[in-house]
FIDREN-973598 format. One record per residue (C-alpha): residue number from 0; y, x, z; residue in one letter. Coordinates in steps of 0.2 Angstrom, whole numbers. Each point is the difference from the previous one (the first is absolute). Example, Ala and Ser with C-alpha at 12.3 -4.5 7.8 and 13.67 -1.06 7.14 Angstrom:
<nodes>
node nr=0 | c2=-22 | c1=62 | c3=39 | rest=A;
node nr=1 | c2=17 | c1=6 | c3=-3 | rest=S;
</nodes>
This chain:
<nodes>
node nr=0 | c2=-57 | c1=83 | c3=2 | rest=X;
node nr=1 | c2=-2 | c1=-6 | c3=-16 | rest=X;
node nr=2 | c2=10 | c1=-13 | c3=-10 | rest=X;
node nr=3 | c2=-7 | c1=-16 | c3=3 | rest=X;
node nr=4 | c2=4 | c1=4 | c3=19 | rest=X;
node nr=5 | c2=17 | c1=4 | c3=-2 | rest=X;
node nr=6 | c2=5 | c1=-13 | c3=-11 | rest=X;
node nr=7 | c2=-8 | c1=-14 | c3=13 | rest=X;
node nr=8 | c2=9 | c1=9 | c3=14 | rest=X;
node nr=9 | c2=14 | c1=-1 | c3=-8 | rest=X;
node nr=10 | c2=1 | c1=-19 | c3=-5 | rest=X;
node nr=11 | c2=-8 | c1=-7 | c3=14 | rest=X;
node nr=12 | c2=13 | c1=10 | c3=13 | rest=X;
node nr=13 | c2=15 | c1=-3 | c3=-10 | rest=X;
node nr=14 | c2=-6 | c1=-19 | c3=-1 | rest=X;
node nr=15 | c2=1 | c1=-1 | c3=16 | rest=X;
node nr=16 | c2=15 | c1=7 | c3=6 | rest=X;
node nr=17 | c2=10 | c1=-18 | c3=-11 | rest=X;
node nr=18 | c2=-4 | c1=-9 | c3=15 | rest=X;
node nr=19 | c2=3 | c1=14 | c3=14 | rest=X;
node nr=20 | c2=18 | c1=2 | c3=-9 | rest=X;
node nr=21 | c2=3 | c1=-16 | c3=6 | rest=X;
node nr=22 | c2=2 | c1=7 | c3=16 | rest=X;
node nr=23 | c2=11 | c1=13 | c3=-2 | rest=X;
node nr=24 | c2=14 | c1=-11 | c3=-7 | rest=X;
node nr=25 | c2=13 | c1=-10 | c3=14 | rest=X;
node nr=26 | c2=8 | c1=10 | c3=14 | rest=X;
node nr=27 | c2=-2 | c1=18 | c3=-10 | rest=X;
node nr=28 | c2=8 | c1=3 | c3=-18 | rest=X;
node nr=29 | c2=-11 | c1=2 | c3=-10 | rest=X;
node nr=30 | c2=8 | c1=18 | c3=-6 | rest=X;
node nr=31 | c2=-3 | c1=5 | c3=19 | rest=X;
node nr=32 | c2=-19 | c1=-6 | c3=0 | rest=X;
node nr=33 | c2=-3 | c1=12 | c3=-15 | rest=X;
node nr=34 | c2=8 | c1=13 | c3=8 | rest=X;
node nr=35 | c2=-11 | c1=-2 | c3=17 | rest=X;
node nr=36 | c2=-16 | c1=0 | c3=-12 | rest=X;
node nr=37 | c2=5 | c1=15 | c3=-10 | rest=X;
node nr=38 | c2=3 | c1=10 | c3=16 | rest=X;
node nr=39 | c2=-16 | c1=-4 | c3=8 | rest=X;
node nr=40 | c2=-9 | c1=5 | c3=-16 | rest=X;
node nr=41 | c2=8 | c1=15 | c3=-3 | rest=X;
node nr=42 | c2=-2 | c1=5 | c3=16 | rest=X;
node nr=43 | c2=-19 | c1=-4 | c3=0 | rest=X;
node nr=44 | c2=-4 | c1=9 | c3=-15 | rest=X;
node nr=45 | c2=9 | c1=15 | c3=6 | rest=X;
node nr=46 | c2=-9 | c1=1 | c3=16 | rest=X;
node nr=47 | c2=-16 | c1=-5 | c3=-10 | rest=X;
node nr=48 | c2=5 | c1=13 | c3=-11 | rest=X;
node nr=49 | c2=5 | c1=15 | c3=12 | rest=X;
node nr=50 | c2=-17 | c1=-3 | c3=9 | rest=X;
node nr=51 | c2=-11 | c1=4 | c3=-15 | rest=X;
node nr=52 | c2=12 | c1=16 | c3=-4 | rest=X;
node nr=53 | c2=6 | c1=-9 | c3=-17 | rest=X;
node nr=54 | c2=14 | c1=9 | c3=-8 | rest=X;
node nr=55 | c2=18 | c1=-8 | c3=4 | rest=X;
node nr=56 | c2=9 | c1=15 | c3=-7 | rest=X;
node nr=57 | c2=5 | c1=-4 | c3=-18 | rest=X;
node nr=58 | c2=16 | c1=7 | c3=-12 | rest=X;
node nr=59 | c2=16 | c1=-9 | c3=-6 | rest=X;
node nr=60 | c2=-8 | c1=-7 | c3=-17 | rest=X;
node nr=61 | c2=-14 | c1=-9 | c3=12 | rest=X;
node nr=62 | c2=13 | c1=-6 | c3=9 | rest=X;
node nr=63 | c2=10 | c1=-9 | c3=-12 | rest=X;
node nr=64 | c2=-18 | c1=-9 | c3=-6 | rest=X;
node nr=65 | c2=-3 | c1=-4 | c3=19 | rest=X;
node nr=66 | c2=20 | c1=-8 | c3=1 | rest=X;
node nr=67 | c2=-1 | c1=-10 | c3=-18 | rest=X;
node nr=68 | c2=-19 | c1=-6 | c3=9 | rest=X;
node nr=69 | c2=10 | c1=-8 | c3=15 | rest=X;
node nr=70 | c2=15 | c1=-6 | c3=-10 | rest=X;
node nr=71 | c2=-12 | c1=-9 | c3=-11 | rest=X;
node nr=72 | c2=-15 | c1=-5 | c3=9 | rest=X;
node nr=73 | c2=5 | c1=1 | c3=18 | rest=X;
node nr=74 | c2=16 | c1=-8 | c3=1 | rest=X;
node nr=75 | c2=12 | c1=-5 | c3=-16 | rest=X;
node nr=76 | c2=-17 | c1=-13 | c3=-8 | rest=X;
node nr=77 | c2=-3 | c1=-6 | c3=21 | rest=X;
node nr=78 | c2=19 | c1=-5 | c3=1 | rest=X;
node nr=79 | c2=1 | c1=-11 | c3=-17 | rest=X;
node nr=80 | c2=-14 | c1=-7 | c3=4 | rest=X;
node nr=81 | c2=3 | c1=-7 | c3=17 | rest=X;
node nr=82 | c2=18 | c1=-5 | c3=-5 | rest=X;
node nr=83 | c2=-8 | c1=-9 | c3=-17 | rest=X;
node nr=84 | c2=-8 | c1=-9 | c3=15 | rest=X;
node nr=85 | c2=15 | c1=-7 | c3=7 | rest=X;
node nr=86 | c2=2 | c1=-8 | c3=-17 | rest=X;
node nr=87 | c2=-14 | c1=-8 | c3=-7 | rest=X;
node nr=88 | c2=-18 | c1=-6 | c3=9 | rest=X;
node nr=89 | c2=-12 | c1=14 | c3=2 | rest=X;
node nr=90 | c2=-12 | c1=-9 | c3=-15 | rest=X;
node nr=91 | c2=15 | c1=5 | c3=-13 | rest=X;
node nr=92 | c2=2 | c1=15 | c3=9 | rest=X;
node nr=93 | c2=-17 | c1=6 | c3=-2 | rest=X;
node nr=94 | c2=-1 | c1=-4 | c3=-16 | rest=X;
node nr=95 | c2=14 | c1=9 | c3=-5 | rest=X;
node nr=96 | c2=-7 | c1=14 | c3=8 | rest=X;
node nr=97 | c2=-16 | c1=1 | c3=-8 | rest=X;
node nr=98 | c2=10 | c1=3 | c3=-15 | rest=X;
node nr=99 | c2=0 | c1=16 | c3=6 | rest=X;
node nr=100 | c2=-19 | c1=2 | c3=-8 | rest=X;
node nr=101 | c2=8 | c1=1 | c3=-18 | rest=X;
node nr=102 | c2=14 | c1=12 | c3=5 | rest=X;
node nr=103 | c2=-14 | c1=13 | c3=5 | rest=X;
node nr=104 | c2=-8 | c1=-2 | c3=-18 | rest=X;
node nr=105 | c2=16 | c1=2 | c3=-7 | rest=X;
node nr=106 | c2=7 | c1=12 | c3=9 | rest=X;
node nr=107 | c2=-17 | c1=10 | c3=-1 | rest=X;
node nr=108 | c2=1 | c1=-1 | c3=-19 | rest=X;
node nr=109 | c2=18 | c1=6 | c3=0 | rest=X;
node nr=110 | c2=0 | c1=12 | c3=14 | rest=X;
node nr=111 | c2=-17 | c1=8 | c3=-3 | rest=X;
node nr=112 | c2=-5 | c1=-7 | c3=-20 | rest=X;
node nr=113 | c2=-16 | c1=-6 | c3=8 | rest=X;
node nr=114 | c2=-9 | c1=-11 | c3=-14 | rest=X;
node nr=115 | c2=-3 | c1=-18 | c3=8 | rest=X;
node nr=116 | c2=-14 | c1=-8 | c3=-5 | rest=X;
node nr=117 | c2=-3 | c1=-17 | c3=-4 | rest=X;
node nr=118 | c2=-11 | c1=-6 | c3=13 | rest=X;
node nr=119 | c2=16 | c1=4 | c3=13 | rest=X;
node nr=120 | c2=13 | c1=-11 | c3=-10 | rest=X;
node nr=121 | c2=-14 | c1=-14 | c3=0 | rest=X;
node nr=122 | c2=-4 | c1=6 | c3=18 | rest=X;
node nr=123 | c2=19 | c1=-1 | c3=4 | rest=X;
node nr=124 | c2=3 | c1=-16 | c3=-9 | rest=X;
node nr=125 | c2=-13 | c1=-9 | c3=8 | rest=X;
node nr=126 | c2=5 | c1=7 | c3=17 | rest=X;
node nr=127 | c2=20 | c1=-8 | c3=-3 | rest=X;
node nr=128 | c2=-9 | c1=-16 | c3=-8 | rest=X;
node nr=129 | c2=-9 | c1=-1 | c3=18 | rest=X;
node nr=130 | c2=13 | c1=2 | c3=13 | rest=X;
node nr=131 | c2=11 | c1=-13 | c3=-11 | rest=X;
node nr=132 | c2=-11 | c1=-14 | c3=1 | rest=X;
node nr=133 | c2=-5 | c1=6 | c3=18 | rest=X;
node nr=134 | c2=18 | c1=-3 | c3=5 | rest=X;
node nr=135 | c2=6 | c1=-11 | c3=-14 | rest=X;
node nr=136 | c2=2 | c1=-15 | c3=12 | rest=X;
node nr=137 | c2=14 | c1=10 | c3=12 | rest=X;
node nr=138 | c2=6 | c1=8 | c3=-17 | rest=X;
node nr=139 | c2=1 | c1=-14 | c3=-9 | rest=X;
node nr=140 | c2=12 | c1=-9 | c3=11 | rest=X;
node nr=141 | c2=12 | c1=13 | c3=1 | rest=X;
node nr=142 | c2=20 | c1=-3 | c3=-8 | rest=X;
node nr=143 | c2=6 | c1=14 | c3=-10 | rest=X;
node nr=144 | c2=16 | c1=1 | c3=11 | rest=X;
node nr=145 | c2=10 | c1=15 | c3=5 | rest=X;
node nr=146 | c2=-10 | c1=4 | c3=15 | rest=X;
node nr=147 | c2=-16 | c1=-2 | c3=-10 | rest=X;
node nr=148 | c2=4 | c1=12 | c3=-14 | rest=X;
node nr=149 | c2=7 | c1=15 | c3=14 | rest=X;
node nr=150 | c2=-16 | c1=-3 | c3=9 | rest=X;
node nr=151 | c2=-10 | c1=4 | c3=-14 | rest=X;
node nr=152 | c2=11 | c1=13 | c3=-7 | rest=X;
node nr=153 | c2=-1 | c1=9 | c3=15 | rest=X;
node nr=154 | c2=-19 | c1=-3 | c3=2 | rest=X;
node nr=155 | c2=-4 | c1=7 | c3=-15 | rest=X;
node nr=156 | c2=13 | c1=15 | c3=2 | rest=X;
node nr=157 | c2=-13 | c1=1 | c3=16 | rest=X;
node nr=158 | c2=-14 | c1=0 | c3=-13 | rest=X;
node nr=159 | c2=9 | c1=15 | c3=-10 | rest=X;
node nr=160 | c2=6 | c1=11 | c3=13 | rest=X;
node nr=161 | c2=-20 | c1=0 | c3=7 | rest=X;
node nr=162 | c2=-8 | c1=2 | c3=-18 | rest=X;
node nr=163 | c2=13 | c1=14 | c3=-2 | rest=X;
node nr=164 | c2=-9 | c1=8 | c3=19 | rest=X;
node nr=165 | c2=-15 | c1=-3 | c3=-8 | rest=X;
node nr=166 | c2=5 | c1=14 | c3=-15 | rest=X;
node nr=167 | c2=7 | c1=13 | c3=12 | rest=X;
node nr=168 | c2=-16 | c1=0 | c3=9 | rest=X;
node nr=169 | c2=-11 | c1=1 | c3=-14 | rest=X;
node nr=170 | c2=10 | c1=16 | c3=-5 | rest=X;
node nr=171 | c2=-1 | c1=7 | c3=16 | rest=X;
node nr=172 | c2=-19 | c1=-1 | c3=-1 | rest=X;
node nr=173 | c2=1 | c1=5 | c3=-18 | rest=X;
node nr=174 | c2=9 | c1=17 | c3=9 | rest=X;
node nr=175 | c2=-12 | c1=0 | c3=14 | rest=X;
node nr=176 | c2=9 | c1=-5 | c3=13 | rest=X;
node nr=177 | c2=-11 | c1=-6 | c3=15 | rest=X;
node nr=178 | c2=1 | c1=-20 | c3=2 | rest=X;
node nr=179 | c2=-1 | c1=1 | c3=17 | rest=X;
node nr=180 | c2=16 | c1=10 | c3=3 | rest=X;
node nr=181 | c2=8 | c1=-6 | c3=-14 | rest=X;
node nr=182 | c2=-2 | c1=-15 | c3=10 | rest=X;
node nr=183 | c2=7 | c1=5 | c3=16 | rest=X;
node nr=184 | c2=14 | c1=7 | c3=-7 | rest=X;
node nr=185 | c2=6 | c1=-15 | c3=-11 | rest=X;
node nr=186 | c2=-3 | c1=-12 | c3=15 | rest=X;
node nr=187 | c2=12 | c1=11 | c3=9 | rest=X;
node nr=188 | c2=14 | c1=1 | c3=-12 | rest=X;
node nr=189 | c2=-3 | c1=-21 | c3=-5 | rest=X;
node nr=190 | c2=3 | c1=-2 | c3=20 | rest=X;
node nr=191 | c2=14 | c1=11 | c3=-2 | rest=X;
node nr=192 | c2=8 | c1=-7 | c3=-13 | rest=X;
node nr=193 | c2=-3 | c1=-18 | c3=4 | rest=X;
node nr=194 | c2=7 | c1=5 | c3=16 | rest=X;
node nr=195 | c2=17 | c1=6 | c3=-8 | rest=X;
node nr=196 | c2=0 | c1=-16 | c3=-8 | rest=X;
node nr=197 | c2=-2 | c1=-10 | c3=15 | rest=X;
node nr=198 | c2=14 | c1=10 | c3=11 | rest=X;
node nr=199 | c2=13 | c1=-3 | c3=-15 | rest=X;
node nr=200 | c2=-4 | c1=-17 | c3=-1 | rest=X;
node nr=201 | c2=4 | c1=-1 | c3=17 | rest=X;
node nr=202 | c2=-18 | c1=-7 | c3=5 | rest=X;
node nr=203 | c2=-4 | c1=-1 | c3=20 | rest=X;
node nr=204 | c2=-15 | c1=13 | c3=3 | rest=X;
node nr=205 | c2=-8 | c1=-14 | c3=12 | rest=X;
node nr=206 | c2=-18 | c1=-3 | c3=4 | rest=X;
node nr=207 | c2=-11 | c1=-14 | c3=3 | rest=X;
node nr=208 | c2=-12 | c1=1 | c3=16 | rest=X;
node nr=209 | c2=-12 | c1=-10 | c3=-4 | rest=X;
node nr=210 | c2=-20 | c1=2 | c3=-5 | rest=X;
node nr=211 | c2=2 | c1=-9 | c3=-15 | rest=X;
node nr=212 | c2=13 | c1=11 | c3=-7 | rest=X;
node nr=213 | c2=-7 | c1=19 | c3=6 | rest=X;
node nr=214 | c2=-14 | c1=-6 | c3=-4 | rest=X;
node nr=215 | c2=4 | c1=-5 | c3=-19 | rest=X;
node nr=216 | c2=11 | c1=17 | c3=2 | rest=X;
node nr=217 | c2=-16 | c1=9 | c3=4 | rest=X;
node nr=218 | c2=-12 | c1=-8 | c3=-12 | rest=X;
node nr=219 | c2=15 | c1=4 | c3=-14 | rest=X;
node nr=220 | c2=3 | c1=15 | c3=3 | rest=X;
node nr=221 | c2=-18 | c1=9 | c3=2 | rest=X;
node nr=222 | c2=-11 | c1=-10 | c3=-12 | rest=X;
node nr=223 | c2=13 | c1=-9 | c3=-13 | rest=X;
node nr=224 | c2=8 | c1=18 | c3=1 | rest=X;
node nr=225 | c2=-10 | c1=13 | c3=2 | rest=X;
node nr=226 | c2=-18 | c1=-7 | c3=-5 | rest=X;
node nr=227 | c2=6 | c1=-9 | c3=-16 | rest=X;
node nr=228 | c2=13 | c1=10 | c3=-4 | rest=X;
node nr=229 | c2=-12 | c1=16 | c3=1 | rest=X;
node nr=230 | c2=-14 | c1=-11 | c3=-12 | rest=X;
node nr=231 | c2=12 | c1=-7 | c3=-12 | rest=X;
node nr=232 | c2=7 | c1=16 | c3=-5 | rest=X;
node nr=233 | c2=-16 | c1=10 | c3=0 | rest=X;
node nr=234 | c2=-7 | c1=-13 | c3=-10 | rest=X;
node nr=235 | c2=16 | c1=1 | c3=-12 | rest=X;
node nr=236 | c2=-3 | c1=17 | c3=-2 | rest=X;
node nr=237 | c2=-18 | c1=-2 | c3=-4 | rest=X;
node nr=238 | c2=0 | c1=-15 | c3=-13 | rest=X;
node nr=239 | c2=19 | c1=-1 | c3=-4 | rest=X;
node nr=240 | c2=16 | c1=-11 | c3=7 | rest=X;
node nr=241 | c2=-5 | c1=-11 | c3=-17 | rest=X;
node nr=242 | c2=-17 | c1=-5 | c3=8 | rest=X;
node nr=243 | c2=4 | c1=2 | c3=19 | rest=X;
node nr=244 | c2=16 | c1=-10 | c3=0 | rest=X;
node nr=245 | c2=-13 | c1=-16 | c3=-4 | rest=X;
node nr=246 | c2=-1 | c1=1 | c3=19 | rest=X;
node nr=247 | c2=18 | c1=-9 | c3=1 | rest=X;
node nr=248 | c2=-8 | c1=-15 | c3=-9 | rest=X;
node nr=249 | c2=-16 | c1=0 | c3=12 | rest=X;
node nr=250 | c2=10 | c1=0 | c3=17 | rest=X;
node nr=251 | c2=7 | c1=-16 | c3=-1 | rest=X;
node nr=252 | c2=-16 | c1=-8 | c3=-5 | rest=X;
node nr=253 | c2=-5 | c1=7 | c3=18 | rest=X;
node nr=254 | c2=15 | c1=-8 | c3=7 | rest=X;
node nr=255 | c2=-7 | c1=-15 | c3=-6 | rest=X;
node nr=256 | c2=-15 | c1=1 | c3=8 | rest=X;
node nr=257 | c2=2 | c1=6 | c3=15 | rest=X;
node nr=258 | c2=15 | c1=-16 | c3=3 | rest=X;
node nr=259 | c2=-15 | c1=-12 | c3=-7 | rest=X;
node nr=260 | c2=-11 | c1=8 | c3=18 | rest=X;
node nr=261 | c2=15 | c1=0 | c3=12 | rest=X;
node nr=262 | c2=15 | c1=-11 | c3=-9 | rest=X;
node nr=263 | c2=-11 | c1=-13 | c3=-5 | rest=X;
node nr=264 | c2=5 | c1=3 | c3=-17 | rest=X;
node nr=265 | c2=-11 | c1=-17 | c3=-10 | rest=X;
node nr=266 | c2=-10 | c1=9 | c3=-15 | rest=X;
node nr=267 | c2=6 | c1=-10 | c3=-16 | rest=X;
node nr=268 | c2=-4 | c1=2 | c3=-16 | rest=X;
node nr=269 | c2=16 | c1=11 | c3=-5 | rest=X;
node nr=270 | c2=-6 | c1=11 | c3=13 | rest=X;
node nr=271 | c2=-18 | c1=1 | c3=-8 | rest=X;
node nr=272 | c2=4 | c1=2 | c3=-16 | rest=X;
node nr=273 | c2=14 | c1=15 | c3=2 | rest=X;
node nr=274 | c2=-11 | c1=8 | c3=11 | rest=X;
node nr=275 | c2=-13 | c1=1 | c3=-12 | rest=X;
node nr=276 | c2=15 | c1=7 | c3=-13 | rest=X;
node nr=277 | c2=3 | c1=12 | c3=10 | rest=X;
node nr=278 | c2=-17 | c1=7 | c3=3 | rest=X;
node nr=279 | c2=-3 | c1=0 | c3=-17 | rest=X;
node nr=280 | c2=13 | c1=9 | c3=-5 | rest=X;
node nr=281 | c2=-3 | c1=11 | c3=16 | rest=X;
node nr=282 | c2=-19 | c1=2 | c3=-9 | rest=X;
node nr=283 | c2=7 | c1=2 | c3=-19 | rest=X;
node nr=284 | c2=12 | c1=16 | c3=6 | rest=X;
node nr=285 | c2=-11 | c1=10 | c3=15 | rest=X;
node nr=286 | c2=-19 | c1=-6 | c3=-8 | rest=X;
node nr=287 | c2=1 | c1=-6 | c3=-17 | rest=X;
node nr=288 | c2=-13 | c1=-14 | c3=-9 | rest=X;
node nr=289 | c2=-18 | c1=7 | c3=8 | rest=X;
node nr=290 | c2=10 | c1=-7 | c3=19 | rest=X;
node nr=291 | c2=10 | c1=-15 | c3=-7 | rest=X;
node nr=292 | c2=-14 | c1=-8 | c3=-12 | rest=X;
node nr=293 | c2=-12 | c1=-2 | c3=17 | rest=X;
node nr=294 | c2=19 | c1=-4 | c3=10 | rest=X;
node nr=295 | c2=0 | c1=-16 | c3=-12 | rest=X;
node nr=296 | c2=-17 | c1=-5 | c3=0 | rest=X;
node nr=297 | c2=-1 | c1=-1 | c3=17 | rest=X;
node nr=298 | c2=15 | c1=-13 | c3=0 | rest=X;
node nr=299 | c2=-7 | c1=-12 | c3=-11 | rest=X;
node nr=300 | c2=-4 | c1=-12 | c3=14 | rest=X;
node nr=301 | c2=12 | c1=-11 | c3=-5 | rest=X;
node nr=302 | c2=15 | c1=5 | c3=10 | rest=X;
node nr=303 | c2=15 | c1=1 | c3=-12 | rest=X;
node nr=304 | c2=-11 | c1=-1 | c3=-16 | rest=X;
node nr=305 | c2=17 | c1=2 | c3=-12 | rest=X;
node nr=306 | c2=6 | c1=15 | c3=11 | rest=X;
node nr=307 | c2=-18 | c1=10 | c3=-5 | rest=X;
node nr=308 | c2=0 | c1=-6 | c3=-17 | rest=X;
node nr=309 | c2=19 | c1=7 | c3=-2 | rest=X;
node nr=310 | c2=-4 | c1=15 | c3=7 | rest=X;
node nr=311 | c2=-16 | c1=1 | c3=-12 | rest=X;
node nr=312 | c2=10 | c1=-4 | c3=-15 | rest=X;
node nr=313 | c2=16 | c1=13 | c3=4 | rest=X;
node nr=314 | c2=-15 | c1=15 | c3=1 | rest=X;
node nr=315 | c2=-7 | c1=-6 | c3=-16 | rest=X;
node nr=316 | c2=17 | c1=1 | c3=-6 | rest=X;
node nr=317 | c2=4 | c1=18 | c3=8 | rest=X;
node nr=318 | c2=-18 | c1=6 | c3=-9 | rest=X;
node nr=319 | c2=-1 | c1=-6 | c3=-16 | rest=X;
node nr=320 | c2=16 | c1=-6 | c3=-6 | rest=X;
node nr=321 | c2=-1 | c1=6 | c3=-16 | rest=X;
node nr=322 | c2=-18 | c1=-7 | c3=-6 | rest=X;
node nr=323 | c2=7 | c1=-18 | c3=6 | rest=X;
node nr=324 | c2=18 | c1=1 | c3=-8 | rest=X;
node nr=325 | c2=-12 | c1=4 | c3=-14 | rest=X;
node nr=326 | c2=-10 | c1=-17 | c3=1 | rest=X;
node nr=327 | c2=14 | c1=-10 | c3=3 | rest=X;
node nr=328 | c2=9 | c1=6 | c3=-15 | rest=X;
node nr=329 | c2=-17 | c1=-4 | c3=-9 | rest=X;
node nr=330 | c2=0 | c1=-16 | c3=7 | rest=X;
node nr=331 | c2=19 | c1=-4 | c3=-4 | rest=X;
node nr=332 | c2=-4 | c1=5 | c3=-18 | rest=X;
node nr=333 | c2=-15 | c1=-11 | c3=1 | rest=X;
node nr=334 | c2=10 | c1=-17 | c3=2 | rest=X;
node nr=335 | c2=13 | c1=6 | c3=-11 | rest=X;
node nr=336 | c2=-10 | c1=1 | c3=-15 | rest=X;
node nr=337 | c2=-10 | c1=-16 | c3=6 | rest=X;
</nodes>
């Protein structure tokens, strides 16, 4: 499967599983939700995994990658950021989240001294610039109170925790261990660890019997699980956690759509324009200027004219800064001397 396939199965599940979350949230604590998805995962995969003959057998070191994988990814990130939600509205929340984006370029430069190149920080500026004005109306109203500043606290602690899964996986496929399994077995020790958690908190291990909840449950736990979890990280380990993290600022933009078709969400022009920053900077990072020069041609119909002129300028600006600082100091001088 090559890139471009993994990276829209990625966004478009994950979009989708905002509004299924909905669901899971009321009669079950949310620490006991995770648990149900990671066990039905885990076990999938290990029964997908046992039919094909894959190997399931691996040493103490493996294991310890497999744990951190769970710790990070699979459980500690899925707690902060259900509890951030009790907080603060889920806009702030995701925003706070996508911040997540930026820790994997810096903690792929620290971790691995991967050189970033420009086009990413642009790519990841105008992604952050996006989802702001996408949700500056719900941001925007916010008061920094105590509740509001623990919320986002622990929302980004959420954003952390996964970045820091995000490095453990792309070393274990940098020591070629299979994603598959890697998978199975960091499922199994998130459940078993977000479990723990849940029995010392004293949380009731109930269930809800309703299609609305098994179903969410089972749409959560085989393809936001299993099917995006398997083609984020193989596509981490093919293009970097620097370039596939940009996937955390794309699924709420799906969000957004699909509550525009089933929510009646109305389209304004905040929606517009921070859609259009965040495709562009989706472009900039993953296709460079031979995708977003046609991108920006093709929206120059009229519909938020200063949002495509901005986002001309700030390339213009990325490409040849030098040669225009150059001209502008000419021109400074210029009306000095006249």
């Amino acid at each position: 499967m090559n890139n471009l396939a993994l990276y829209s199965i990625t966004v478009l599940v994950w979009g989708s599983t905002w509004l299924l979350i909905n669901f899971q949230l009321g009669t079950v604590a949310p620490e006991v939700s995770v648990v149900y998805r990671y066990a039905i995962a885990a076990t999938l995969l290990f029964a997908w995994s046992g039919v094909r003959g894959l190997k399931l057998r691996f040493g103490l070191f493996a294991h310890f990658r497999f744990f951190l994988l769970g710790m990070f990814l699979f459980s500690f990130n899925y707690i902060a950021t259900y509890s951030a939600q009790e907080y603060i509205p889920s806009a702030l929340n995701a925003v706070a989240f996508s911040t997540m984006m930026w820790m994997n370029v810096l903690n792929t430069r620290m971790f691995f001294g991967t050189r970033i190149e420009p086009k990413v920080w642009l790519g990841a500026l105008l992604g952050m610039a996006g989802i702001a004005i996408l949700f500056w109306p719900e941001v925007s109203t916010i008061s920094f109170s105590d509740r509001t500043l623990i919320g986002a606290g622990l929302s980004l602690a959420g954003a952390l925790l996964a970045s820091l899964g995000n490095m453990v996986s792309h070393q274990a496929q940098r020591e070629s261990l299979p994603i598959l399994q890697s998978n199975a077995w960091g499922m199994f020790y998130g459940m078993a660890i977000t479990a723990l958690i849940a029995w010392r908190r004293e949380l009731p291990f109930n269930f809800e019997f309703t299609p609305s909840y098994i179903g969410s449950l089972l749409y959560l736990a085989v393809f936001g699980s299993i099917v995006a979890f398997g083609s984020y990280l193989k596509l981490m380990g093919r293009i970097g956690p620097h370039k596939a993290g940009y996937a955390v600022v794309m699924f709420p933009v799906v969000a957004l759509v699909l509550s525009v078709m089933f929510e009646g969400l109305a389209v304004e022009p905040h929606i517009v324009t921070g859609v259009l920053f965040v495709l562009a900077g989706n472009l900039v990072i993953l296709g460079g200027r031979q995708l977003l020069r046609p991108i920006l041609k093709s929206f120059q119909w009229g519909v938020t004219p200063v949002a495509v002129e901005s986002l001309k300028r700030l390339w213009l600006t990325a490409t040849t800064v030098k040669p225009l600082l150059q001209d502008e100091i000419k021109r400074a001088d210029c009306r000095d001397g006249g």
